[in-house]
C-alpha positions as CSV (number, residue, x, y, z in Angstrom):
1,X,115.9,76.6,103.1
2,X,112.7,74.5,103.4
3,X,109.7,75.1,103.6
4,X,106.6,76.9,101.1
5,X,108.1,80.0,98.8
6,X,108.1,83.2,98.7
7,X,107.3,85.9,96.4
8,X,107.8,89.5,96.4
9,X,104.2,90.0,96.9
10,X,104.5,88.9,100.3
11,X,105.0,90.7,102.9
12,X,108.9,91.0,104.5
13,X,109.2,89.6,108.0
14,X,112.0,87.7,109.5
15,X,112.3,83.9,110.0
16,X,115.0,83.6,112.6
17,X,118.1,84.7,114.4
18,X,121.3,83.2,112.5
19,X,122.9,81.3,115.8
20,X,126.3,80.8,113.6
21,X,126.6,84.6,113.0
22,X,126.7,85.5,116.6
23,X,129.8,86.6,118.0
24,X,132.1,83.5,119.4
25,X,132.9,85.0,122.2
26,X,129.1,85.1,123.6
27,X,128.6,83.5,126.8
28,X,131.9,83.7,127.9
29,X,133.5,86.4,130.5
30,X,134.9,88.1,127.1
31,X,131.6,88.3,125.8
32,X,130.5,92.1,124.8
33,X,127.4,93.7,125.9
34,X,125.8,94.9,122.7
35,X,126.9,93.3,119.1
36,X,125.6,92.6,115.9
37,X,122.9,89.9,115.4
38,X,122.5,88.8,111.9
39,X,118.3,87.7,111.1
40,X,117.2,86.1,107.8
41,X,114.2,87.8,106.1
42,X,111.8,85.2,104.2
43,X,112.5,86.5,100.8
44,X,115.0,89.5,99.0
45,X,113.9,92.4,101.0
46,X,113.1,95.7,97.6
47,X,114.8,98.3,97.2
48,X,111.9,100.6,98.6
49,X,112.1,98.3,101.7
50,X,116.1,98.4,101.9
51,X,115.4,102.3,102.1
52,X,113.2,102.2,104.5
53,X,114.9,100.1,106.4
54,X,118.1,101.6,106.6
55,X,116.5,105.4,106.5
56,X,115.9,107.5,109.4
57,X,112.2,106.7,109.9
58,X,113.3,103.3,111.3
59,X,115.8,104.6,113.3
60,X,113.3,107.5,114.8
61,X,111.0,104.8,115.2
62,X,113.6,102.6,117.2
63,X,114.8,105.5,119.5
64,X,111.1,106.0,120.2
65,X,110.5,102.4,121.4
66,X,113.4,102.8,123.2
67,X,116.2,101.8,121.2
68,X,117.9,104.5,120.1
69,X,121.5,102.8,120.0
70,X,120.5,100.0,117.5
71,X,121.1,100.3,113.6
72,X,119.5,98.0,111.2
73,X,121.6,97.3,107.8
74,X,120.3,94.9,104.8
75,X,122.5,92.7,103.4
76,X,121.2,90.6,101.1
77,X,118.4,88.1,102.6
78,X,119.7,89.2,106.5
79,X,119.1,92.3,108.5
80,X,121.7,93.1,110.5
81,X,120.7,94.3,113.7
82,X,123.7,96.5,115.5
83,X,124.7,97.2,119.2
84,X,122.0,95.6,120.6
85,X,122.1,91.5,122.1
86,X,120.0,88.6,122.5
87,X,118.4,89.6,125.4
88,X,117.0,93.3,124.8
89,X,115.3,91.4,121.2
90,X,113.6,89.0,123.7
91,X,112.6,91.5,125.9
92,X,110.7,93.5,122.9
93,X,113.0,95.2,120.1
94,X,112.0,91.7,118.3
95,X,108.5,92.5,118.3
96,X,109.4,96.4,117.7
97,X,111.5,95.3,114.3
98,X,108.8,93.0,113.1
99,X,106.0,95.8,113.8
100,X,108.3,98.2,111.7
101,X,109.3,95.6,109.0
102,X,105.4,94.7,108.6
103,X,105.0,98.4,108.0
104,X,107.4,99.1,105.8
105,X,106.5,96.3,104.0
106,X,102.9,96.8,103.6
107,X,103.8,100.4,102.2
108,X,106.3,98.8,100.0
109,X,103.5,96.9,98.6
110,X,100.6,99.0,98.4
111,X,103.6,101.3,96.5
112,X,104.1,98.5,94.3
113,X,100.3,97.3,93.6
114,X,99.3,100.5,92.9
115,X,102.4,101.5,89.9
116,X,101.2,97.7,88.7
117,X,97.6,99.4,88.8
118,X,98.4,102.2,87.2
119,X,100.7,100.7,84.4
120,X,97.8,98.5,83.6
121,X,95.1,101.2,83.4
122,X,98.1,103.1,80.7
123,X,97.9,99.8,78.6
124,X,94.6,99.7,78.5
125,X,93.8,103.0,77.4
126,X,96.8,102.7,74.9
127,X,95.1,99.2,73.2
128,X,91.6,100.9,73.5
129,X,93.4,104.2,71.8
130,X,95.0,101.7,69.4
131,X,91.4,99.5,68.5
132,X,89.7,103.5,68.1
133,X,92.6,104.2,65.7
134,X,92.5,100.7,63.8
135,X,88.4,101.2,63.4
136,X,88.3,104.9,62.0
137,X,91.1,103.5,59.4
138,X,89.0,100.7,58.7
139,X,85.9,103.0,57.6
140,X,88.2,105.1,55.3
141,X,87.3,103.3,51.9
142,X,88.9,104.8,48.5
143,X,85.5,104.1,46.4
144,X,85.3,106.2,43.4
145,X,82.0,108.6,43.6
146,X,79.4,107.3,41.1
147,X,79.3,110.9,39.9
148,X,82.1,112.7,38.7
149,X,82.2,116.0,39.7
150,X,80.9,116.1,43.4
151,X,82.9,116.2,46.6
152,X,81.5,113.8,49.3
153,X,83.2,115.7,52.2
154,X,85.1,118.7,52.3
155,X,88.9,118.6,52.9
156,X,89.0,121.6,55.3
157,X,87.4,119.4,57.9
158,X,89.8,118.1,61.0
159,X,89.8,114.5,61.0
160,X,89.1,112.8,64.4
161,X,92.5,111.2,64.3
């Protein structure tokens, strides 16, 4: 494939219908009505977006536009769109899948910036734990008193670490 790349913080859509992966006998008086049409995704789809796509929201979602016969499967960089034909995606499932597939991907990654958020904001307050720690051992000193017999603190204080 050509063209500029892709990154898993882009959002999932689909490129194009894979021509070669239609059935052979299409066009021809043998030809079924509905069969599988095989569409290549612009990058790996997630596994929150395989989910999703496979799950039962998409399918509710298809039967309410109207399609309640077609299946969606992911295999690898292709959606496989079942019992459904070329005709029925130009009159509108196309533009149905791609509304749903923009969805699910925008979820997938808001999900995704968010847990990147999150871990960050756990890092940080684990170095800035870490830099507290490394400062109140750094004012500990073991200095002998000048006087020997007075305490300067007393030991049945808790420490702050």
């Amino acid at each position: 494939m050509t063209g500029s790349s892709t990154t898993a913080d882009q959002h999932l859509a689909l490129t194009s219908v894979v021509a070669s992966g239609l059935p052979t006998t299409l066009g021809t008086d043998a030809a079924e009505r509905f069969y599988d049409v095989p569409a290549v995704f612009n990058r790996q789809p997630n596994p929150q977006e395989i989910a999703a796509l496979e799950g039962s929201g998409s399918h509710h979602s298809l039967e309410r536009a109207g399609y309640r016969d077609v299946t969606l499967a992911v295999h690898d960089r292709r959606l496989i769109i079942g019992n459904t034909n070329l005709g029925q995606l130009e009159r509108g499932l196309a533009t149905a899948i791609a509304n749903l597939i923009q969805e699910i991907s925008t979820d997938a990654l808001t999900a995704m910036r968010q847990s990147r958020a999150d871990a960050q904001t756990a890092q940080d307050a684990q170095v800035a734990r870490a830099q507290d720690i490394t400062r109140a051992a750094e004012r500990v000193h073991f200095t002998p008193d000048s006087s020997n017999g007075s305490t300067a603190g007393s030991p049945d204080q808790p420490a702050a670490f």
